[in-house]
C-alpha positions in Angstrom: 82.2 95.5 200.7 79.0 94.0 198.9 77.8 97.2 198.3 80.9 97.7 196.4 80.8 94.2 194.2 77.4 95.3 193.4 77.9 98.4 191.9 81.2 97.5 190.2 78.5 94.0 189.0 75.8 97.0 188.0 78.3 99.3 186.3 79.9 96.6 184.1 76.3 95.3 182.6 75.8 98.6 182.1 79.1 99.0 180.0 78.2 96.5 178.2 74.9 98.2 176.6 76.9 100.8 174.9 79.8 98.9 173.8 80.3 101.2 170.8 81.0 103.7 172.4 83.9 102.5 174.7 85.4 100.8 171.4 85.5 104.4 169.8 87.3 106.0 173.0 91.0 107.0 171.7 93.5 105.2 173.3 97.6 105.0 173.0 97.2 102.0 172.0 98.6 98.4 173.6 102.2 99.2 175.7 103.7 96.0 176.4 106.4 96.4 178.5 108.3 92.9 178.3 108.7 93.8 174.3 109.7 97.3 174.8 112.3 97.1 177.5 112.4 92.9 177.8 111.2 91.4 180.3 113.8 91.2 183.1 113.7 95.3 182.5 109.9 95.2 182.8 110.6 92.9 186.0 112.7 95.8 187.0 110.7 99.0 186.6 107.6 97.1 187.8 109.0 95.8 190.7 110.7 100.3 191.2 107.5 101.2 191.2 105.9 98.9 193.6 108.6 99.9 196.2 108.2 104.0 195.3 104.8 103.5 196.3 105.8 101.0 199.7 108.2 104.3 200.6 105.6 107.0 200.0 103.3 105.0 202.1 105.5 104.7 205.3 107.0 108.2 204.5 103.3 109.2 204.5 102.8 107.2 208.1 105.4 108.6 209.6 104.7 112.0 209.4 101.0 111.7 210.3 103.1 110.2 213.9 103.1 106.7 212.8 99.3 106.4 214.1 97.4 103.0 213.4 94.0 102.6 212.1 91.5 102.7 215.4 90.3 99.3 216.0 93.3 97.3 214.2 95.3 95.2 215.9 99.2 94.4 215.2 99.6 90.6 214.4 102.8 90.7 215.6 101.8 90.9 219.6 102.4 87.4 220.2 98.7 85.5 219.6 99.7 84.1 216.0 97.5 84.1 213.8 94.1 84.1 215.7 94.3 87.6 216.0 94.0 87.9 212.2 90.4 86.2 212.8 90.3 89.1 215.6 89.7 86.6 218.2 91.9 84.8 220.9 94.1 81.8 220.6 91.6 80.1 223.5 87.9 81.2 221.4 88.8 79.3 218.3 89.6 75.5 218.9 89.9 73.0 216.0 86.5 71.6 216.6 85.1 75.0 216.0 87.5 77.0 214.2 84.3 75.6 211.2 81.8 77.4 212.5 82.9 81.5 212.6 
């Protein structure tokens, strides 16, 4: 993960040498959705696509057998939300919960 911050860091002062250049790219230009279809129907079609994506996604799961990452854990087994931490409910007391 920081090796990912530091190149995105890296890559944008590099963009920012040769300015110019990204300036003169073509583009469509600005597409604003809330003007072009208002914004409840911008709502609408943004909120269409999010789920299209959601269903490919499980779709996608489900016919690789519905297999879960190796070494994830479901928070939903009944430890709350210490397992998010990946740790027991009995490791992380308030008097520590600080200090991981």
């Amino acid at each position: 993960m920081t090796l990912t911050l530091l190149a995105f860091i890296a890559g944008s002062v590099v963009a920012t040498f040769h300015m110019p250049f990204w300036w003169n790219t073509p583009s469509l230009g600005e597409v604003l959705l809330g003007d072009t279809l208002g914004w409840t129907g911008a709502g609408g079609v943004q909120l269409a696509a999010f789920a299209l994506v959601t269903a490919v996604t499980w779709w996608i799961e489900r016919r690789r057998g519905g297999r879960e990452s190796p070494g994830r854990r479901r928070l939903g087994d009944g430890r709350g939300r210490s397992a998010a931490r990946g740790r027991s409910w009995r490791a992380g007391s308030c008097s520590r919960s600080s200090t991981r």
